[in-house]
C-alpha positions in Angstrom: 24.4 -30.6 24.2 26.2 -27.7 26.6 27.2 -24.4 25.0 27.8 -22.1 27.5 28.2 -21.8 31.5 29.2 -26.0 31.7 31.4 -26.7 34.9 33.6 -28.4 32.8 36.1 -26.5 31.2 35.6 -27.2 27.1 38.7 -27.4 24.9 39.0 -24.0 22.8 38.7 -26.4 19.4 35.3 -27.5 20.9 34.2 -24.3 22.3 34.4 -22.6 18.8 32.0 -25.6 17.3 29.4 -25.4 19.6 29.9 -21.6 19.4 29.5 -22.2 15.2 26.2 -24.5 16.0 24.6 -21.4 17.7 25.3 -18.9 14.6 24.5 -21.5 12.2 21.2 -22.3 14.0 20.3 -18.6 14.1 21.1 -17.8 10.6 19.1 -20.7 9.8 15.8 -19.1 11.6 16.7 -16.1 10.2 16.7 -16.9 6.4 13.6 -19.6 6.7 11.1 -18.3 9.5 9.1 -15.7 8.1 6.8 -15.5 11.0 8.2 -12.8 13.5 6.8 -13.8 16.4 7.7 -17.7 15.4 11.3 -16.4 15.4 11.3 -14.8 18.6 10.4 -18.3 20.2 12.3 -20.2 18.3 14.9 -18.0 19.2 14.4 -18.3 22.8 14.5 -22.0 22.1 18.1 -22.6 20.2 19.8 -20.8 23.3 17.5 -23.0 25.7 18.2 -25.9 23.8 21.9 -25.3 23.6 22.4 -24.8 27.3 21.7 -25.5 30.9 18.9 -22.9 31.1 15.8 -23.6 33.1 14.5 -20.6 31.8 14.6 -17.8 28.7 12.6 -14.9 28.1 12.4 -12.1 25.3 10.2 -9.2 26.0 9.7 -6.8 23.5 9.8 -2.7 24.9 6.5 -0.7 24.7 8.4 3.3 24.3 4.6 4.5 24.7 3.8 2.5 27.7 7.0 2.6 29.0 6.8 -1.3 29.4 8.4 -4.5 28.8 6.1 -6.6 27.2 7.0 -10.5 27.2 6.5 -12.2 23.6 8.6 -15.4 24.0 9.4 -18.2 26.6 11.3 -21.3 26.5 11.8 -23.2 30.0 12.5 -26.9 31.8 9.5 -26.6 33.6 5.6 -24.6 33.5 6.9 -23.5 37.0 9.0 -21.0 35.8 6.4 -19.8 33.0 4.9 -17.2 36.2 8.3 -15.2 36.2 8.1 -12.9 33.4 4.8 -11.9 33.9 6.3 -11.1 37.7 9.1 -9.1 36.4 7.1 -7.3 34.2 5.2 -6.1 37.6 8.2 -5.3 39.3 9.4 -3.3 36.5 8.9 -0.1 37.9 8.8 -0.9 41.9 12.4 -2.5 41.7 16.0 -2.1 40.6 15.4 -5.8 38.8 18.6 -6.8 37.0 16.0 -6.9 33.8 15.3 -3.1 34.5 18.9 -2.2 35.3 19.8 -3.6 32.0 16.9 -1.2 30.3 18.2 1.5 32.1 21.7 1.2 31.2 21.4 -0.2 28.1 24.0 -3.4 28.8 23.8 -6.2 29.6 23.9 -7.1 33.5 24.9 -10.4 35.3 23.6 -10.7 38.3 23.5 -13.6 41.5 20.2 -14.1 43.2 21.7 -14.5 46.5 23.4 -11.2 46.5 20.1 -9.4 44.9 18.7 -10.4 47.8 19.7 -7.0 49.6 18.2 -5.0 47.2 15.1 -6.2 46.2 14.5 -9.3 48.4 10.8 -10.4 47.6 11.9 -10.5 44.1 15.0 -12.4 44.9 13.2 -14.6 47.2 10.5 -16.1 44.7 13.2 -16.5 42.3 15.6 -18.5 44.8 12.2 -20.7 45.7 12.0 -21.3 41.9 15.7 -22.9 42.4 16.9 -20.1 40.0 20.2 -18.9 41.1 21.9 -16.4 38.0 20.0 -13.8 36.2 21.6 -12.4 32.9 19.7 -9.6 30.6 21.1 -8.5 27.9 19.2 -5.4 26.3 18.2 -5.5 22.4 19.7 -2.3 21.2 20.4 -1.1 17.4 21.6 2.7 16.9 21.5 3.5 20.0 17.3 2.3 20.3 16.2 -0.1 22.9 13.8 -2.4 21.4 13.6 -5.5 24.4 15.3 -7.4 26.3 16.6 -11.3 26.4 16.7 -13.0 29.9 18.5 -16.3 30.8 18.0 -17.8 34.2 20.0 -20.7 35.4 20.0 -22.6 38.4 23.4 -23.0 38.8 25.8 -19.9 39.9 27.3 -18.9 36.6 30.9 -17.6 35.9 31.5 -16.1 31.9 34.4 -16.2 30.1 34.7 -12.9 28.1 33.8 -15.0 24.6 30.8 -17.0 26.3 29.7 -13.3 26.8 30.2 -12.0 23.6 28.7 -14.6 22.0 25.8 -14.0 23.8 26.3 -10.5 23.4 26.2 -10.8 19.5 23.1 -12.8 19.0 21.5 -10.1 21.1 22.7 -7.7 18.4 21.5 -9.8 15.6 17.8 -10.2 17.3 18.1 -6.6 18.0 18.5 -5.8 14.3 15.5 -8.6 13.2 13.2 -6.8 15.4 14.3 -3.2 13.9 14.0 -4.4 10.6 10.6 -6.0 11.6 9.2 -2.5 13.1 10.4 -0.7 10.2 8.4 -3.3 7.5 5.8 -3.2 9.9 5.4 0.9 9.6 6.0 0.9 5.7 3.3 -1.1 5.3 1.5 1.2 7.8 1.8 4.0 6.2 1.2 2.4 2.3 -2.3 1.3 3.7 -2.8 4.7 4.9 -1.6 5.8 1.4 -4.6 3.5 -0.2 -7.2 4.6 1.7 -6.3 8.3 1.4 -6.1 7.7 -2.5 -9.4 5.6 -2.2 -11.8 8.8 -0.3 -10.1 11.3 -3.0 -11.6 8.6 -5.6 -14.8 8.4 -3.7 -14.8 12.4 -3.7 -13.9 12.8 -7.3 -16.8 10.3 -8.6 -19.0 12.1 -7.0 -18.2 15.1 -8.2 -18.5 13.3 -11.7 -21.6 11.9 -10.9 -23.3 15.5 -9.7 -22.0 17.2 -13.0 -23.3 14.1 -15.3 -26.8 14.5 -13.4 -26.8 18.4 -13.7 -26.2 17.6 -18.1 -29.0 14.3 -17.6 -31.3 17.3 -16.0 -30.7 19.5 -19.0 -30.3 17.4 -22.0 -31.3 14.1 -21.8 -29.4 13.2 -25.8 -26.1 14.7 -24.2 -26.0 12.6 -21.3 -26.5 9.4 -22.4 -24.1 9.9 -25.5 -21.6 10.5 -22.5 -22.0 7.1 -20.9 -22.0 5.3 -23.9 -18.8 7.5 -24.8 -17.3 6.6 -21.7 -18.1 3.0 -22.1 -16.1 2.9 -25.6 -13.4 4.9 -24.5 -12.2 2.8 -21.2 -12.7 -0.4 -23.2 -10.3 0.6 -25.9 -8.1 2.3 -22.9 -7.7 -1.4 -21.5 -7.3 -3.4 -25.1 -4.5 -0.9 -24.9 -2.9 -1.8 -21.7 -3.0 1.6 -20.2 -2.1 2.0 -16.7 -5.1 1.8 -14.1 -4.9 5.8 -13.3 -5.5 6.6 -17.0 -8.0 4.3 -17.9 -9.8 5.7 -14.6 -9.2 9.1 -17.0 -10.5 8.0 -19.6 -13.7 7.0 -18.2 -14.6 9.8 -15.7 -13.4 12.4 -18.7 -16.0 10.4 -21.2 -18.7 10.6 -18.5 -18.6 14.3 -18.6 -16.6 15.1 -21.6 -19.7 17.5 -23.2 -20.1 19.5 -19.7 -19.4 22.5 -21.0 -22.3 22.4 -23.4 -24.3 23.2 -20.3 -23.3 27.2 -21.4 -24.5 26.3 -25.0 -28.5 26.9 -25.7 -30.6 23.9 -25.6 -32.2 25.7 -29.3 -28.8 25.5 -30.5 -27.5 22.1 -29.6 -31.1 20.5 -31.0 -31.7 22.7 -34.3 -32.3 20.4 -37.1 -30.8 22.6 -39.8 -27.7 24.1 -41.1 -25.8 26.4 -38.1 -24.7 29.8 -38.7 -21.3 31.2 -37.6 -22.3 32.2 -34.4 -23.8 29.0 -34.1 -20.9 26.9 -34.5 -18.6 29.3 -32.7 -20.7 28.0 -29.3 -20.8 24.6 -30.3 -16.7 24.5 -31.0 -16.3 26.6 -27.6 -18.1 23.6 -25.3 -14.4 21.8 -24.8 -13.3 24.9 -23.3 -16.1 25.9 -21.6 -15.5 22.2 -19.9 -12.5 22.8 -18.9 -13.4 25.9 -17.2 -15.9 24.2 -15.5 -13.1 21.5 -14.0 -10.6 24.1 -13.3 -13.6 25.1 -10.4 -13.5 21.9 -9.3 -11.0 19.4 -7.0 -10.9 17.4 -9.8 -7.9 16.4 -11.1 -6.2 18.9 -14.0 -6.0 15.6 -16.0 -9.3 15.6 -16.3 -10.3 19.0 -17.6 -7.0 18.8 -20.3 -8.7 15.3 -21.3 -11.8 17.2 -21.9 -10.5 20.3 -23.5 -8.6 18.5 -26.4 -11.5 15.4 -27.3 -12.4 17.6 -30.4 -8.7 18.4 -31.3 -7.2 16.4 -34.5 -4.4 14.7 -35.8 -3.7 16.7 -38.6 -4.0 19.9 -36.6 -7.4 20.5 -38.0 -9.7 20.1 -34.5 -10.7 22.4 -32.3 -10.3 24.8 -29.7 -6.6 24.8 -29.7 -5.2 23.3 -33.0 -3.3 20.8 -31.6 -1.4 17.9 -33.5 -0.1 14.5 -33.6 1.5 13.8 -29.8 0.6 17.1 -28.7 -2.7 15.6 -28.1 -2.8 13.7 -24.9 -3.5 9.9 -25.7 -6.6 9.7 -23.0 -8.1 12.8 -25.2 -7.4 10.5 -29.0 -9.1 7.3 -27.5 -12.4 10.0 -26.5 -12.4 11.2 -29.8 -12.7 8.2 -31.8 -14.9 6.7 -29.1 -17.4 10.2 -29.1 -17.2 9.9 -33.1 -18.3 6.5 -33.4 -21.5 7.0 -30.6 -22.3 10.4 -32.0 -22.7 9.3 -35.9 -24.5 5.6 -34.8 -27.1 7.2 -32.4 -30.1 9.1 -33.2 -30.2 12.9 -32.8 -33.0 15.0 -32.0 -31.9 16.6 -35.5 -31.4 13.8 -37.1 -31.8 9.8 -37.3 -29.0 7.6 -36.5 -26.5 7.1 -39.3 -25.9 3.3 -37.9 -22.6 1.8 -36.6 -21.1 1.0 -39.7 -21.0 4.4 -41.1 -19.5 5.4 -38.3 -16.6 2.6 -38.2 -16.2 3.2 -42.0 -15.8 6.9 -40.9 -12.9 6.1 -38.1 -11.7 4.1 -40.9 -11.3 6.6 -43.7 -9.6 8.8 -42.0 -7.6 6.9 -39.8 -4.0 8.6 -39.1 -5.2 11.7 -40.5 -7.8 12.9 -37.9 -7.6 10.2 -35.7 -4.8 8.3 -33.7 -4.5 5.0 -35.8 -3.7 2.6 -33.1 -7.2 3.9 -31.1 -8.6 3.2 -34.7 -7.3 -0.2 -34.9 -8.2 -1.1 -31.5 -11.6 0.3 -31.9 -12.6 -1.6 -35.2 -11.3 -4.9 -33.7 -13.6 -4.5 -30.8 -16.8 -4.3 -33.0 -14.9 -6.6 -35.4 -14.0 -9.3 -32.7 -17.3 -8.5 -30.7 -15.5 -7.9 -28.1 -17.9 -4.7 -27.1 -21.5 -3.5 -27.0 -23.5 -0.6 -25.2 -25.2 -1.1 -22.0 -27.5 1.5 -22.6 -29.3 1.0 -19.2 -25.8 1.4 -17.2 -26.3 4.5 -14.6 -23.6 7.0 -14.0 -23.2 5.4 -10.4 -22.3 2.4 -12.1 -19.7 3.7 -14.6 -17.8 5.8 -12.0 -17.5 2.9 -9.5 
C-alpha cells in the first residue's frame, strides 16, 4: 500500500483512509510496545511500510556530544543501511539537509541533484545509492530537539501541504514518546540514587549502633545481651503489627541500644543485690535520659533517642523520666517496654535469679492497659502463646542491625 508521495494523484475520500491507517497504526505501537527502542523501529517501519521509501532513519540527539546518534532503520535494501552512519560523519563537515533541519529546527525537503552544489561528495554517494529526495523532519517538544526522522526516496518527491503535515504530526507525536521516555528514564534515575543514598545513611547509622552496643558489651556484659534479646522481642511484635519498614527498623536499632545511657550509671549500682536507696534509684530512673543525651551527639536519627528516652514511661502516667501518658507515648517506645519487661523479669540478674517467662507474661498481663499499651500486650502473649517467637541468644549485634 502507498500513503504518501504516489505519482498518482489519490481521491481526497482515499487520501484521508490511508492517512487514518497511519494514526491508527501509530497509536497502536504506542499503547502496546513497551520497549522504547522497539518503538523507535517499529516506528521507522509503519512509515516504510506505508510508502515508497527505500530508506528511513531516526537518530536520537546526544546535547552533551553535540551528536546525532542513529537508533532505528528500516530500508528496501542492506545497501542503504551505510547511510546514517555516513551522515552522522558528515554532521559537522557539511550543511546536510539532516543538519540544516537540527539547526533550524524544521523540517527540510531537499533534492539530491540540487545538493549537489553544496556538499557534492555527500550528494554524490547518495545519487550512486539511486536515492534522489531527502526529507528530515526534527523531533522537537517545547522548544527541545530530541532527534531527527529521515526519509529517502528514490523518486523526486513533490508534497502536498497535508502529506506534510501528516508527516509533520507523527514527528510531534515521536517527539513527545521520546520526551516522556527521557523524563521516566531520569525519575527513575534519580529514585535509584534516592535508595542508595538512603542505603549508606543505613549502613552509617548501624554502625554507629553497633560501636555504642560494643562500648555497653565492654562494660556490662548482663546489659548488653538483655538489649539484643530486647531488640529481638520488640521488632517481632513491631511486624505482627504491621508497622511500616522505617519503624520497625526503629524499633530494633532503639532496643539494641535502648540501656546506653546506663554507661553514666556505676557498675556497683546497676549489680547490687539489695534494696537501692534514693540516690540510687535517682541514677537508675535517669539512664533513659542519659540515652538520649548520648544520641542527641550522634547522626543518629532524633527517632531514635525519643524511642529511647520514653521505654520506661507508662500508660497511666506513672513511668519515668518524663511522666508521659496514653498516646503521648510514641508506639515504637510502648512495644520496647513490654518487650524490655518481659526479658528483664525471665532472665537471670547478677542480683537475682531469673523469675521465668511466665511470670513475666502473667506480669504484661495484669497490668495490661494500665502500664502497658494493650494491643503490644496482646500481640506479645500470642507470640509465646502461638510460638510464634524465641531468643536467639547467640545472635551478634552485626546480625540484628543488618
Amino acid at each position: 500500500m502507498r500513503l504518501f508521495f504516489s505519482n498518482r494523484k489519490p481521491a481526497d475520500h482515499l487520501e484521508e483512509t490511508k492517512e487514518s491507517v497511519l494514526w491508527r497504526s501509530f497509536s497502536t505501537i504506542i499503547s502496546q510496545v513497551g520497549d522504547f527502542d522497539c518503538f523507535l523501529q517499529e516506528s521507522c517501519e509503519i512509515i516504510h511500510d506505508l510508502d515508497s521509501y527505500e530508506l528511513i532513519w531516526l537518530g536520537l540527539w546526544e546535547d552533551e556530544k553535540k551528536i546525532l546518534i542513529p537508533r532505528a532503520i528500516a530500508s528496501s535494501s542492506p545497501q542503504y543501511d551505510q547511510v546514517p552512519l555516513l551522515s552522522v560523519n558528515n554532521h559537522h563537515s557539511l550543511l546536510t539537509p539532516e543538519r540544516e533541519a537540527l539547526l533550524k529546527a524544521q523540517p527540510i525537503l531537499a533534492s539530491v541533484s540540487q545538493m549537489k552544489k553544496k556538499n557534492g561528495e555527500w550528494a554524490e554517494l547518495l545519487s550512486q545509492l539511486g536515492l534522489q529526495t531527502v526529507v528530515c523532519f526534527p523531533l522537537v517538544y517545547q522548544q527541545k530537539i530530541y532527534g531527527l526522522i529521515n526519509l529517502y526516496s528514490s523518486e523526486e518527491k513533490k508534497f502536498h501541504d497535508n502529506e506534510f503535515s501528516v508527516l509533520a504530526g507523527l514527528a510531534d507525536l515521536l517527539a513527545f514518546k521520546i520526551h516522556a521516555h527521557q523524563e521516566e528514564s531520569e525519575r527513575k534515575r534519580l529514585e535509584l540514587e534516592v535508595e542508595l543514598q538512603a542505603q549508606k545513611l543505613r549502613k552509617t547509622m548501624e554502625m554507629t549502633i553497633q560501636a555504642l552496643a560494643v562500648t555497653i558489651e565492654m562494660r556490662d556484659p548482663y546489659t548488653a545481651g538483655h538489649q539484643r534479646r530486647v531488640a529481638q522481642l520488640a521488632s517481632r511484635i513491631a511486624q505482627e503489627m504491621r508497622l511500616e519498614e522505617e519503624q520497625i527498623l526503629n524499633v530494633r536499632l532503639a532496643g539494641i541500644i535502648h540501656d546506653i545511657g546506663k554507661i553514666y550509671v556505676p557498675v556497683e549500682i546497676l549489680t547490687k543485690p539489695g534494696r537501692l536507696n534514693d540516690y540510687e534509684i535517682s541514677m537508675i530512673r535517669s539512664h533513659p535520659r542519659f540515652g538520649f543525651d548520648i544520641i542527641k551527639e550522634t547522626d543518629l536519627p532524633k527517632k531514635i533517642g525519643d524511642i529511647i528516652i520514653q521505654h520506661h514511661e507508662r500508660m497511666d502516667g506513672s513511668g519515668y523520666p518524663l511522666g508521659l501518658a496514653g498516646e503521648e507515648i510514641h508506639l515504637e517506645s510502648r512495644i520496647l517496654s513490654v518487650a524490655d519487661v518481659v526479658e528483664a523479669m525471665s532472665s537471670h540478674r547478677p542480683y537475682r535469679p531469673a523469675l521465668g517467662l511466665e511470670a513475666a507474661l502473667e506480669e504484661i498481663n495484669q497490668h495490661k492497659g494500665f502500664l502497658f499499651d494493650p494491643d503490644v500486650v496482646d500481640i506479645c502473649l500470642d507470640l509465646f502463646a502461638e510460638q510464634k517467637f524465641c531468643w536467639t541468644r547467640e545472635e551478634t549485634i552485626s546480625s540484628l542491625t543488618n
